[in-house]
C-alpha positions as CSV (number, residue, x, y, z in Angstrom):
1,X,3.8,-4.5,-29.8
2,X,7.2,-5.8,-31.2
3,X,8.3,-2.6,-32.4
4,X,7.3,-0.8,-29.1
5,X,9.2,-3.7,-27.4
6,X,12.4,-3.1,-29.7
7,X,11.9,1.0,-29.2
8,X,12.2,0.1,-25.2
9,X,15.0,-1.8,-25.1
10,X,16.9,0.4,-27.4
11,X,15.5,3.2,-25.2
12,X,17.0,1.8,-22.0
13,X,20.4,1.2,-23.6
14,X,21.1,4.8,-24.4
15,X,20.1,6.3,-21.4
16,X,22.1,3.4,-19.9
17,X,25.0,5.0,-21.3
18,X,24.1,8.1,-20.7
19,X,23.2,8.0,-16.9
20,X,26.7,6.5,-16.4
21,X,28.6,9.0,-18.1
22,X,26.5,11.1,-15.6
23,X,27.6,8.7,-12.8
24,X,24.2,7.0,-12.3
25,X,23.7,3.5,-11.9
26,X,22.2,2.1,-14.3
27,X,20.5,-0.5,-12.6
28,X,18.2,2.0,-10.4
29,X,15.9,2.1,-13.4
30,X,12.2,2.6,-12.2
31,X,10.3,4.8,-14.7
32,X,7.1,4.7,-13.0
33,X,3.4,6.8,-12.1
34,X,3.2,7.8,-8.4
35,X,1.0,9.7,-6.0
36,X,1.8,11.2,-3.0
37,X,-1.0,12.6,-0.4
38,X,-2.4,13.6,2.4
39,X,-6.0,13.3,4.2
40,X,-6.8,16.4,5.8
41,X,-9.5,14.8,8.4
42,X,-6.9,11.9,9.6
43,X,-3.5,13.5,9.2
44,X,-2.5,10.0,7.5
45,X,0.0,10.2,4.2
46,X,0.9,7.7,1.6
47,X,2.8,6.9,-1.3
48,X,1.5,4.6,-4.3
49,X,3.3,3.9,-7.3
50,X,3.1,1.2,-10.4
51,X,5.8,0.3,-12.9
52,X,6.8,-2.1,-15.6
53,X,9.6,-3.1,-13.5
54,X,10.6,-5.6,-10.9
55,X,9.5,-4.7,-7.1
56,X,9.1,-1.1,-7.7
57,X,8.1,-0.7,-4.0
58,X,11.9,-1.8,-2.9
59,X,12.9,1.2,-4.5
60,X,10.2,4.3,-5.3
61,X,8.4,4.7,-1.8
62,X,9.5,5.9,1.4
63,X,7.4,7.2,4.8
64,X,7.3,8.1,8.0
65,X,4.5,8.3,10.5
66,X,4.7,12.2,11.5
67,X,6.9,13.3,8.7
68,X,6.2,12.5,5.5
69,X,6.2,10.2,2.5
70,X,8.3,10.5,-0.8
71,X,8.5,8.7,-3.9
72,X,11.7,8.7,-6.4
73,X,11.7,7.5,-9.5
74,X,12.9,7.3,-13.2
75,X,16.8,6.5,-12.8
76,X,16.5,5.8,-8.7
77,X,18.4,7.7,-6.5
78,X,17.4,5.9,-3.5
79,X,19.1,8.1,-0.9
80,X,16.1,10.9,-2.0
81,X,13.8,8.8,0.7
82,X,15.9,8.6,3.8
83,X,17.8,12.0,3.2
84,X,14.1,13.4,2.7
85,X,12.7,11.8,5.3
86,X,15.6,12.5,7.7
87,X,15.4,16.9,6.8
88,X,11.5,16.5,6.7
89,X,11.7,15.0,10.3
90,X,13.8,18.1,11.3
91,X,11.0,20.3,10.3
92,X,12.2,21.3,7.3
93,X,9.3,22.1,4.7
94,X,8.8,19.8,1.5
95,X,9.8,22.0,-1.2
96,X,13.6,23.3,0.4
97,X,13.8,19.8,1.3
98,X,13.7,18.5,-1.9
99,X,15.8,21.7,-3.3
100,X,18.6,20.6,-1.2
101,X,18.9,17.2,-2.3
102,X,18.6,18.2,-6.0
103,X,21.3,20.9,-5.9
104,X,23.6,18.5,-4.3
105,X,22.4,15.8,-7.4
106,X,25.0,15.6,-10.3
107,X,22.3,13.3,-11.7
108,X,19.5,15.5,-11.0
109,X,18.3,15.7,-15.0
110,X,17.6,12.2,-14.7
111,X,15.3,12.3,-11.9
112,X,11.9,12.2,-10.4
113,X,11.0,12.6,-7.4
114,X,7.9,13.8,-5.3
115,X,8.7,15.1,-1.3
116,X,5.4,15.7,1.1
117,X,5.7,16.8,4.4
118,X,3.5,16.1,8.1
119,X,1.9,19.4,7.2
120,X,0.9,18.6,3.7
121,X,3.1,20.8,1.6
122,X,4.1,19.0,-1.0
123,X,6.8,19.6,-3.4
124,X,8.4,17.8,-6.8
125,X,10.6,17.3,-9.4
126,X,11.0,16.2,-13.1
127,X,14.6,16.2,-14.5
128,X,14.9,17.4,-18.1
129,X,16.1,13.9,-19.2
130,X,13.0,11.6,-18.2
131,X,11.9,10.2,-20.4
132,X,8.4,11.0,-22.5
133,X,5.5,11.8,-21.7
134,X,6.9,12.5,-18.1
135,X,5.1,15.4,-15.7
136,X,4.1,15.9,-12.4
137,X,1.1,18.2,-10.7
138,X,1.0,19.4,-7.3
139,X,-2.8,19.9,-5.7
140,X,-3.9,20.7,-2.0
141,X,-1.7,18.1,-0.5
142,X,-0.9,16.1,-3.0
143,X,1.5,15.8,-5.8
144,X,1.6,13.1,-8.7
145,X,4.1,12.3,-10.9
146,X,4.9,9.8,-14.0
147,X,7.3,9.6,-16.7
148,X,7.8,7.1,-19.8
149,X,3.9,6.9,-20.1
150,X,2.1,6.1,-23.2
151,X,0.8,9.9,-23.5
152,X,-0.2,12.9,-21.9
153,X,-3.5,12.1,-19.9
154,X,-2.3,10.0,-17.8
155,X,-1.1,12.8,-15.0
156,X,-3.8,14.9,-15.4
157,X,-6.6,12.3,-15.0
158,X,-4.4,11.6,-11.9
159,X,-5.0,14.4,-10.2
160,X,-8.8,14.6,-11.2
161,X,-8.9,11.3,-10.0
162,X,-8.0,12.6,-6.6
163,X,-10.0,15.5,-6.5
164,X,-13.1,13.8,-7.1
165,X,-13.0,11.4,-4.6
166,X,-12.5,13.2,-1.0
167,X,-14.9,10.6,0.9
168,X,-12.9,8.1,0.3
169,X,-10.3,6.7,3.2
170,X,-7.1,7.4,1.5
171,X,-5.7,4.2,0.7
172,X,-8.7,3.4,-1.5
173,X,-8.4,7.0,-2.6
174,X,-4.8,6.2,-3.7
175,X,-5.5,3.0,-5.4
176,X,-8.3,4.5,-7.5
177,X,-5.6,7.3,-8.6
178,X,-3.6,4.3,-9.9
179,X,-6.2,2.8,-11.7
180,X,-7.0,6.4,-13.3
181,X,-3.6,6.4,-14.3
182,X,-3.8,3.0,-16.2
183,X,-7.1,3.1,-18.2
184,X,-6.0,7.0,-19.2
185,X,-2.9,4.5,-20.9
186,X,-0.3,4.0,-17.8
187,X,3.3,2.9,-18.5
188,X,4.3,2.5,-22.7
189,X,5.8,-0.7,-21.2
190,X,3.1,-2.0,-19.5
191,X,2.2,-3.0,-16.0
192,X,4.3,-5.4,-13.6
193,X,4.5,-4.4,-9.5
194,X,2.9,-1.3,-7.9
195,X,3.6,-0.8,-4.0
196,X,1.3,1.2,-0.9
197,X,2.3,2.8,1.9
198,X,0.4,4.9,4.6
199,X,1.9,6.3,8.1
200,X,0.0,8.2,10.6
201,X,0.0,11.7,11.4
202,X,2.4,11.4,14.5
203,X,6.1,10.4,15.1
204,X,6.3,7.4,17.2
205,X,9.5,5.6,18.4
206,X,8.1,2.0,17.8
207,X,9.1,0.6,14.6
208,X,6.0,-1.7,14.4
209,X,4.0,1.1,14.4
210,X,5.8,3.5,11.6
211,X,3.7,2.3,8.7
212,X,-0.3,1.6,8.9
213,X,-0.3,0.4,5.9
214,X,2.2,-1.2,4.1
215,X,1.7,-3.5,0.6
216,X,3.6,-4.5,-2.2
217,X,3.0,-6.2,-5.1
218,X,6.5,-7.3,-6.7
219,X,5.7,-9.1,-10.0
220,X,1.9,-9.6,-11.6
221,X,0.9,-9.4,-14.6
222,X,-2.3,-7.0,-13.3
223,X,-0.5,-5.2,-10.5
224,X,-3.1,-2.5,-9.7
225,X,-6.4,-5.4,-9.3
226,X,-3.5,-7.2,-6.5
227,X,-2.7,-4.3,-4.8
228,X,-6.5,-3.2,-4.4
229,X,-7.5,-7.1,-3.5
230,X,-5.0,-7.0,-0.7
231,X,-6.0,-3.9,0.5
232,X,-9.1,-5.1,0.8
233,X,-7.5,-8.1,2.7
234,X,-6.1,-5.7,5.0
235,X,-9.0,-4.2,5.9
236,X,-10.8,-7.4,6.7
237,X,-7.8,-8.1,8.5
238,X,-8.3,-4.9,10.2
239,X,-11.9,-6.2,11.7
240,X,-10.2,-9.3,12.6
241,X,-7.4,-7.6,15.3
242,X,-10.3,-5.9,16.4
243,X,-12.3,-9.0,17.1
244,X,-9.3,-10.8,18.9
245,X,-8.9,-7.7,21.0
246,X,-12.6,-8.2,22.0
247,X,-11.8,-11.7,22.8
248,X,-9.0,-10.7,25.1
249,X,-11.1,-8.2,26.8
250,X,-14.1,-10.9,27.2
251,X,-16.3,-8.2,25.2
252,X,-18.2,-10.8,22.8
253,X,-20.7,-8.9,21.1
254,X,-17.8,-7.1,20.0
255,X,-15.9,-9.6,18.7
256,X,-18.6,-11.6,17.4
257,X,-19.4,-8.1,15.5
258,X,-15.7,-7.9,14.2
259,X,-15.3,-11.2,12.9
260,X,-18.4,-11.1,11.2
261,X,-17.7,-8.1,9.4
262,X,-14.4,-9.6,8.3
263,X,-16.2,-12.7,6.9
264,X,-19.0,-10.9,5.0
265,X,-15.8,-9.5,3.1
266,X,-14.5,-13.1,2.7
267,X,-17.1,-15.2,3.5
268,X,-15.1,-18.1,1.6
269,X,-11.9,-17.4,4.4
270,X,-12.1,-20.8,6.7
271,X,-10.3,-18.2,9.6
272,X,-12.5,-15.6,9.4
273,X,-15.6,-18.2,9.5
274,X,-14.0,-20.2,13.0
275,X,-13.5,-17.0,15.1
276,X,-17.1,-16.1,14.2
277,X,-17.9,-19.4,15.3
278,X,-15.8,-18.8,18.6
279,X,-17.5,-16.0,19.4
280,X,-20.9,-17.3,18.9
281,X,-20.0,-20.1,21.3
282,X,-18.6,-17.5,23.7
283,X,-21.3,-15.7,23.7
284,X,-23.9,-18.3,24.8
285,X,-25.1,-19.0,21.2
286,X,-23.1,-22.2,20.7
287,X,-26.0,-23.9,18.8
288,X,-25.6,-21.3,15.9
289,X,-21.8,-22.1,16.2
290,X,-22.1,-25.4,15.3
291,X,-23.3,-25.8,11.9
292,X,-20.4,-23.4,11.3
293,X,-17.8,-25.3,12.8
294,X,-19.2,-28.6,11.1
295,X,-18.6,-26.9,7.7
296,X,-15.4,-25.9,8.4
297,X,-14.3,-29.5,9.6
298,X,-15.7,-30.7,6.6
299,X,-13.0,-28.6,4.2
300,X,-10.5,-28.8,6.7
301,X,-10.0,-30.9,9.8
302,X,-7.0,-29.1,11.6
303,X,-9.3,-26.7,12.8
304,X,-10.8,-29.5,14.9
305,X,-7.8,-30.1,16.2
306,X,-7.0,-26.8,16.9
307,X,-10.7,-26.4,19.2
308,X,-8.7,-28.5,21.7
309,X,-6.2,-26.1,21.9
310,X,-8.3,-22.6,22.8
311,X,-10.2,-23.2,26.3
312,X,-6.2,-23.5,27.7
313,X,-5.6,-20.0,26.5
314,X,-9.1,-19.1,27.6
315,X,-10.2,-18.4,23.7
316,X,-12.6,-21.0,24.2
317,X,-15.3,-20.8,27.8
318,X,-17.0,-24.4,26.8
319,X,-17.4,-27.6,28.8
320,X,-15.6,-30.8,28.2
321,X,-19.4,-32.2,27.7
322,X,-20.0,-29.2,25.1
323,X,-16.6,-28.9,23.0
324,X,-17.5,-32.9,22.6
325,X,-20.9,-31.5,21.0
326,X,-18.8,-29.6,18.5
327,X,-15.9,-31.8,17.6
328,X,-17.6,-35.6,17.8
């Protein structure tokens, strides 16, 4: 481990001095695995990446709903995502897009970088200086890419990764291509932030809505198992809007169906647990809410403060004589 520790440090230090002799900086170092796809049923794209290095998602991955996703990697040159993104969203296919921007690179040997476009053409690049074992393969929209890995499975059992599992929403599909790539061996280095993102298939001018998905893990010593635990919290999360939703539209069923969905994915989550409870009690089933809201109380008692608070909003239809039968 010492010796692998010592042949990385020494590593980084010469191609330090190289990259700026070729006018790179040498602090936009991200060696790194990376996908980038498609789903062909939803239109969605993403970008997924892990590295041994500090918040590798503030640097590597780049999208936009209704043109396309990139990741650049290796010594970073950061302007590959916006300039991209910005000749993608002009309609310009993946693969010329990306041949611009590397003609135009006097650092292009040191570079990796993956481009795919609304479409699904995908399109990459590995510079002739990245560093060992460092590849990428391009699939039916998809590309993935990775250089300074321990050896020479770990991009091929990438893309077999992907190929096996079409069922899968992408996200998950994704995150189970980054695991692939860390049991085949992963970074030489080891593991410390990975990074998910996943726009829709249409342009939209609200910002709020550019990215559906959009999760970053910037320091853990088992990045991969974080990023798939809070995507999992995101889709609970998912059931959650849903249910207040329902609740603003006085549907519930529905909401009582949401929330509960949620808390079978958490059922330890004290949230999750209440607005079930709510909706119970909304929905004429307030004696099956209380036990619930009596066990919440018990672990925390703001929430019994915070009963008082709904039937102003109108998140709560209960009685003065009824919210006392839950909170006394």
């Amino acid at each position: 481990m010492k010796k692998i520790m010592l042949f990385c440090f020494l590593l980084t230090g010469i191609f330090s001095v190289n990259a700026q002799n070729a006018g790179i900086d040498k602090e936009a170092f991200a060696h790194t695995f990376s996908i980038v796809a498609r789903d062909t049923l939803t239109g969605e794209m993403a970008v997924a990446i892990q590295s041994h290095w500090f918040s590798v998602g503030s640097l590597v991955s780049w999208g936009k709903a209704g043109v396309g996703v990139v990741a650049t990697q290796s010594f970073v040159n950061p302007a590959y995502g916006p300039e991209g993104l910005a000749l993608m969203d002009e309609g310009i296919a993946a693969e010329e897009a990306l041949t611009r921007l590397i003609e135009k690179d006097e650092g292009r040997a040191y570079r990796q970088v993956a481009f795919l476009d609304a479409t699904g053409n995908v399109s990459a690049y590995t510079g002739e200086k990245c560093v060992e074992s460092a590849e990428d393969m391009q699939g039916k929209n998809f590309s993935v890419q990775a250089n300074m890995m321990l050896n020479d499975r770990v991009v091929p059992a990438m893309a077999e990764t992907f190929a096996m599992n079409p069922d899968l929403p992408l996200a998950e599909r994704i995150v189970k291509v980054l695991q692939a790539a860390q049991e085949a061996g992963g970074d030489i280095r080891g593991k410390q932030s990975a990074a998910l993102i996943v726009v829709g298939p249409d342009k939209t001018d609200k910002e709020w809505e550019e990215k559906k998905i959009d999760l970053r893990v910037d320091d853990s010593a088992n990045p991969i198992q974080e990023l798939a635990r809070l995507l999992k919290v995101h889709r609970a999360y998912e059931h959650m809007n849903r249910g207040d939703l329902a609740v603003e539209a006085n549907d519930m069923e529905k909401a009582l169906l949401e929330y509960g969905t949620a808390e079978k994915m958490f059922p330890d989550n004290l949230e999750m647990k209440f607005w079930k409870a709510v909706a119970l009690a909304n929905s004429g089933r307030l004696e099956e809410a209380k036990p619930i809201f009596e066990k919440i109380f018990e672990q925390d008692d703001n929430w019994r403060k915070m009963i008082f608070r709904l039937p102003p909003s109108g998140l709560l239809n209960l009685s003065e004589e009824e919210i006392k039968s839950i909170t006394e």
